[in-house]
C-alpha positions in Angstrom: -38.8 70.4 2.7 -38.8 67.6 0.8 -40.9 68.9 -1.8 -38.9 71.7 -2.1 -36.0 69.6 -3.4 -37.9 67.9 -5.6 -38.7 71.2 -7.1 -35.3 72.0 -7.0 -34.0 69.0 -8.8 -36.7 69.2 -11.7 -35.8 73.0 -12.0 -32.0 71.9 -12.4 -32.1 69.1 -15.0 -35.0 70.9 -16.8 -32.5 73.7 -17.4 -29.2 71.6 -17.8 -31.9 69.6 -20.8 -33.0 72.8 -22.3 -30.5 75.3 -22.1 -28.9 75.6 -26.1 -25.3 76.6 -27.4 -25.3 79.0 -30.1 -26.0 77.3 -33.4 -24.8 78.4 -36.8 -26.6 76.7 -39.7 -25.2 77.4 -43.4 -27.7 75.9 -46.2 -25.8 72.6 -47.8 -24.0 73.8 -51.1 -26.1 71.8 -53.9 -22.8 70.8 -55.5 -19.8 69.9 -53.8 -16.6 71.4 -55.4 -14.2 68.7 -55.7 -10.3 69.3 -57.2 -10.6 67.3 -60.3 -8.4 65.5 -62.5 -5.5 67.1 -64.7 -6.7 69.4 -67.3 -6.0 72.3 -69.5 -6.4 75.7 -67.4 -8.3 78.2 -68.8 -7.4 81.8 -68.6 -10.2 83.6 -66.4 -10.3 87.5 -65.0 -13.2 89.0 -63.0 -13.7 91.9 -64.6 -16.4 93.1 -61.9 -18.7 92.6 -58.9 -21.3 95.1 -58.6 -24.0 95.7 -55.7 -27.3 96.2 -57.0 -29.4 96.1 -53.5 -31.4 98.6 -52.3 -28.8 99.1 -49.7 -26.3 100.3 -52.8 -29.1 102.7 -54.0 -29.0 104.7 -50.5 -27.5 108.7 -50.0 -24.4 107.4 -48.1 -23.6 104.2 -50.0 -20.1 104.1 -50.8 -19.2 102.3 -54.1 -15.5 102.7 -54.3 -15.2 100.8 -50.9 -18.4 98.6 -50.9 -17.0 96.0 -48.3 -19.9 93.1 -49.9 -19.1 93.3 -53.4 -15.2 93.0 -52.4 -16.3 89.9 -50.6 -18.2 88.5 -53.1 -14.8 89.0 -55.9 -12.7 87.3 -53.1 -14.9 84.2 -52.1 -15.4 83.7 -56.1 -11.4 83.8 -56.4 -10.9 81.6 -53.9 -12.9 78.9 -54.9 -12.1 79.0 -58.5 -8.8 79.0 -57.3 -8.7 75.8 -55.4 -9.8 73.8 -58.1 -6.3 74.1 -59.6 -8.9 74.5 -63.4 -8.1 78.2 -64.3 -5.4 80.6 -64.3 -7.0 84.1 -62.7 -6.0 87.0 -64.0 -6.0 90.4 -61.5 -8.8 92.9 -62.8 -10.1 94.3 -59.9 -6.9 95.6 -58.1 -4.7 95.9 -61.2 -4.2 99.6 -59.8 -2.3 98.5 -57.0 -0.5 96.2 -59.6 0.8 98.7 -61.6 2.0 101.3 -58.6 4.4 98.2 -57.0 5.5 97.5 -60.4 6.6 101.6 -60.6 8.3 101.4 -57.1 10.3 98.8 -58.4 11.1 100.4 -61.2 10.1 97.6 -63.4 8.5 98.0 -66.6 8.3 95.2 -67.9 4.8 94.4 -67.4 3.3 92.2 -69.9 -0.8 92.1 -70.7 -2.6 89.0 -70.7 -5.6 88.7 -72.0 -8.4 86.0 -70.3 -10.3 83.4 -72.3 -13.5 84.2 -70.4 -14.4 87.1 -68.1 -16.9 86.8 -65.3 -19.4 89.8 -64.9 -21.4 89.4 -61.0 -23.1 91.3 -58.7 -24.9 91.0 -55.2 -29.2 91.3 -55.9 -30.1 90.5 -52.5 -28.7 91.4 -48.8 -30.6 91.3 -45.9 -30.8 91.1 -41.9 -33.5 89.5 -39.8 -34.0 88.9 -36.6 -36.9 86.5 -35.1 -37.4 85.8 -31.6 -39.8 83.3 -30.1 -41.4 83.8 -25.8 -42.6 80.7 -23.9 -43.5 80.4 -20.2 -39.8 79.9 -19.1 -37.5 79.9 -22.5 -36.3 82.3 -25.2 -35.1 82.0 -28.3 -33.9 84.1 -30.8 -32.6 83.6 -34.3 -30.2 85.7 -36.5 -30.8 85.2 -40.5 -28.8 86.8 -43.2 -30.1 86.2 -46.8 -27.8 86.6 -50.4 -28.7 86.4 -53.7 -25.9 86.3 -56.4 -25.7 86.4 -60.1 -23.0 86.4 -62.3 -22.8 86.1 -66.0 -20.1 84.4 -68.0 -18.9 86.2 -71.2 -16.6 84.3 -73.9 -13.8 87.0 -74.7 -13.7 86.0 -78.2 -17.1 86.2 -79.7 -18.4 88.8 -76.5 -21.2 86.0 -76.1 -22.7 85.5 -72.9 -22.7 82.0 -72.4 -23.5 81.3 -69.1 -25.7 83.2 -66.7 -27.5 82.3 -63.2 -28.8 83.6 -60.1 -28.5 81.8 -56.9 -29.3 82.9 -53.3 -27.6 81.8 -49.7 -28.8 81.7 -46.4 -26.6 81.7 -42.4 -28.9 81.5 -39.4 -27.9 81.1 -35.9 -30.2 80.5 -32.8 -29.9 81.6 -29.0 -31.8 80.3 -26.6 -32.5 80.9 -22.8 -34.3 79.0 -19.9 -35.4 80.9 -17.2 -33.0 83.5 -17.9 -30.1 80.8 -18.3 -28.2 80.8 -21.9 -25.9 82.4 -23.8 -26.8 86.0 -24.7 -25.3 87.6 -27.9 -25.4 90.4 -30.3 -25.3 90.4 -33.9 -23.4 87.6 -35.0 -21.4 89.6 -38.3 -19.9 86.5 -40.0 -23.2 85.3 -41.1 -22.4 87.9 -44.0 -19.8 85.7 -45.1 -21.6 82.4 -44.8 -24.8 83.5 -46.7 -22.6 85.2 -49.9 -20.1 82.1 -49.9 -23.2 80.0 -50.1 -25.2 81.6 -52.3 -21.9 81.4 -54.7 -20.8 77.7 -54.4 -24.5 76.8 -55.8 -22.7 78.6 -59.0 -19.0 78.0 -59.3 -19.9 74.4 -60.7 -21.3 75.2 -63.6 -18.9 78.2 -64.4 -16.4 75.6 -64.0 -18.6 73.0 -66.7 -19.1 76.3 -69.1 -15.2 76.7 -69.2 -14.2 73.3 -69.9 -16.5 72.0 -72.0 -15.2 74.4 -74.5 -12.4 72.9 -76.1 -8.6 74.4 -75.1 -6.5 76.0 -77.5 -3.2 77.4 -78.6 -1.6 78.8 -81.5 2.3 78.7 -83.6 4.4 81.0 -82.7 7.2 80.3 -84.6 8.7 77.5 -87.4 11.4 77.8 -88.3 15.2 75.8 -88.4 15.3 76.9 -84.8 12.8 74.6 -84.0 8.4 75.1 -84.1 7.2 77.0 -80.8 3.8 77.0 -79.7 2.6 79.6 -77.0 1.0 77.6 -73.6 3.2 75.7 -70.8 3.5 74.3 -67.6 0.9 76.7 -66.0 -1.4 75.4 -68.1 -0.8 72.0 -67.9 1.0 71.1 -70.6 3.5 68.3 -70.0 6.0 66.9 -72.2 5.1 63.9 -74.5 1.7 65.5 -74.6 -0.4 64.9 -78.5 -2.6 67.5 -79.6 -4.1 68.0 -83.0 -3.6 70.9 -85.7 -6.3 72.4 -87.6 -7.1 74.5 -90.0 -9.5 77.0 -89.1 -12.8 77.3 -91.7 -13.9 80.2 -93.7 -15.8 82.8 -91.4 -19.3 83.8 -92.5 -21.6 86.4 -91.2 -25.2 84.4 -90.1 -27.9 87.4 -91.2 -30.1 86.4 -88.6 -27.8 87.3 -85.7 -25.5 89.6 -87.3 -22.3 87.9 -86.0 -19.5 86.0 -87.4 -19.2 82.2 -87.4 -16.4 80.5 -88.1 -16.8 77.3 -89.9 -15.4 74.1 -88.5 -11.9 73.8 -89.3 -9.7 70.9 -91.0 -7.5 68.3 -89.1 -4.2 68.6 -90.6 -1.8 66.8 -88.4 -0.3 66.1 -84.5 1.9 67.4 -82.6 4.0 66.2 -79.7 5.0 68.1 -76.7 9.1 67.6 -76.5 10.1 71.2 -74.3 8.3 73.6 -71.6 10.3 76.8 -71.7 9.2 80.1 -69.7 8.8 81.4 -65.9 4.9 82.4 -66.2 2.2 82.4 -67.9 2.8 85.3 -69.9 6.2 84.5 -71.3 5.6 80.4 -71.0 6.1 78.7 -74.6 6.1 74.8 -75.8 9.0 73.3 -78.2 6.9 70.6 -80.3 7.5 68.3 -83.4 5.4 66.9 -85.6 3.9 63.4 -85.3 1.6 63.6 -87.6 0.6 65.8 -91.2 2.6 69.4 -91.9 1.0 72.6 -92.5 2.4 75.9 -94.6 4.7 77.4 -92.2 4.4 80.7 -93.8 0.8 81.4 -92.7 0.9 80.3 -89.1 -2.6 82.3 -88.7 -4.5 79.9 -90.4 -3.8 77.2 -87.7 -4.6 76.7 -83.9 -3.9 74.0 -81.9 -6.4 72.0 -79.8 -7.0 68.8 -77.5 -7.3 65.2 -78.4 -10.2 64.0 -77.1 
């Protein structure tokens, strides 16, 4: 009898030592996205986000509601988002947009066009599911695997500028003693984990590619009224802000790619933030004075505005 609860009392703490929760394991994001200091936002749509697995290239694959690709647009928004760098611009639902904007009878919607448009689609999407049999345990893993890749275009020159793949990976493990454990079926939110991985190894350097090039603006108006430049608040703009004119260079045509380059422009002068007028990005304008230089106010064309760094 003794023996027997022995037994007993090996059997119970070998189970209470061995016996697992569910464990969900995300691979580390390379680069940690971090809300950085006070910049100039860039103007950034999405114009699409494709899926290119062999999944998408089955008889009953649905492309007008592909439930992956949607994901992908709406993890990539949200992060971009939370860095407080870029103002997003509505490409994928613009539809929708534009049928509440005829409910309410208004028609005043204004176009705004993006300074960069990012182009992505899902490569990879996959399921597996591993299971490892001892003596007296069980174990069984759940792995979802996706690969991203998304290309950044500059809507000026129609240049790609910046293009990467990167891939994600969720796992979670069961495990049983003796037929103790927790039991369970497909675990579906490893769908999200692996795609929001796989695009936080990228939003980094979309965010570098964008900001390194440098911000600008452009006159809209000079006259006795006062010189108006387009850009505000939503931007970042503040009052008391200096930024530099210049006079943009002659534009050749380089024969080797075929494409226009335009020449670096001239410094001309300063100018000095002294009002922030409009409600949204679209109608937002910036009263500013001259610190600094003047330029021909009849040919406002020929100038742009840009940062002081």
């Amino acid at each position: 009898m003794k023996k027997i609860l022995i037994g007993l009392a090996v059997f119970v703490t070998a189970v209470s030592c061995t016996t697992q929760q569910k464990v969900v394991k995300v691979e580390p994001q390379i680069q940690e996205i971090k809300k950085a200091e006070q910049s100039l936002k860039r103007k950034v749509a999405i114009a699409r986000f494709s899926n290119e697995t062999q999944y998408a290239k089955g008889v009953f694959y649905d492309k007008a509601n592909d439930p992956v690709a949607k994901q992908a647009v709406d993890i990539l928004s949200t992060k971009l988002a939370s860095t407080n760098k870029f103002i997003l611009l509505e490409r994928q639902d613009m539809d929708k947009v534009l049928e509440e904007l005829k409910l309410a009878g208004d028609e005043g919607y204004q176009k705004v066009g993006a300074d960069y448009l990012i182009i992505g689609s899902i490569t990879e999407f996959g399921r597996k599911n591993m299971g490892d049999v001892n003596a007296f345990s069980r174990s069984k893993t759940q792995t979802v695997q996706a690969g991203v890749s998304i290309r950044l275009v500059d809507v000026s020159t129609g240049q790609i500028i910046y293009s990467e793949e990167a891939k994600g990976q969720a796992e979670t493990t069961n495990k049983t003693v003796m037929g103790l454990g927790e039991r369970t079926d497909f675990d579906a939110t490893l769908s999200d984990k692996a795609i929001s991985a796989a695009i936080s190894k990228l939003v980094e350097n979309v965010i570098n590619n964008c900001m390194d090039r440098p911000w600008k603006s452009y006159f809209l108006t000079y006259d006795e009224n006062g010189i108006l430049i387009s850009g505000g608040k939503s931007q970042g703009l503040k009052v008391g802000d200096v930024y530099q004119v210049v006079e943009k260079g002659n534009s050749v045509k380089n024969p080797q790619t075929g494409m226009m380059i335009e020449l670096p422009g001239k410094p001309v002068g300063k100018i000095k933030i002294d009002f922030l007028g409009g409600e949204n990005p679209q109608s937002e304008f910036s009263m500013v004075s001259f610190i600094e230089g003047s330029i021909n106010k009849e040919d406002l064309s020929t100038y742009y505005i840009k940062e002081v760094k």
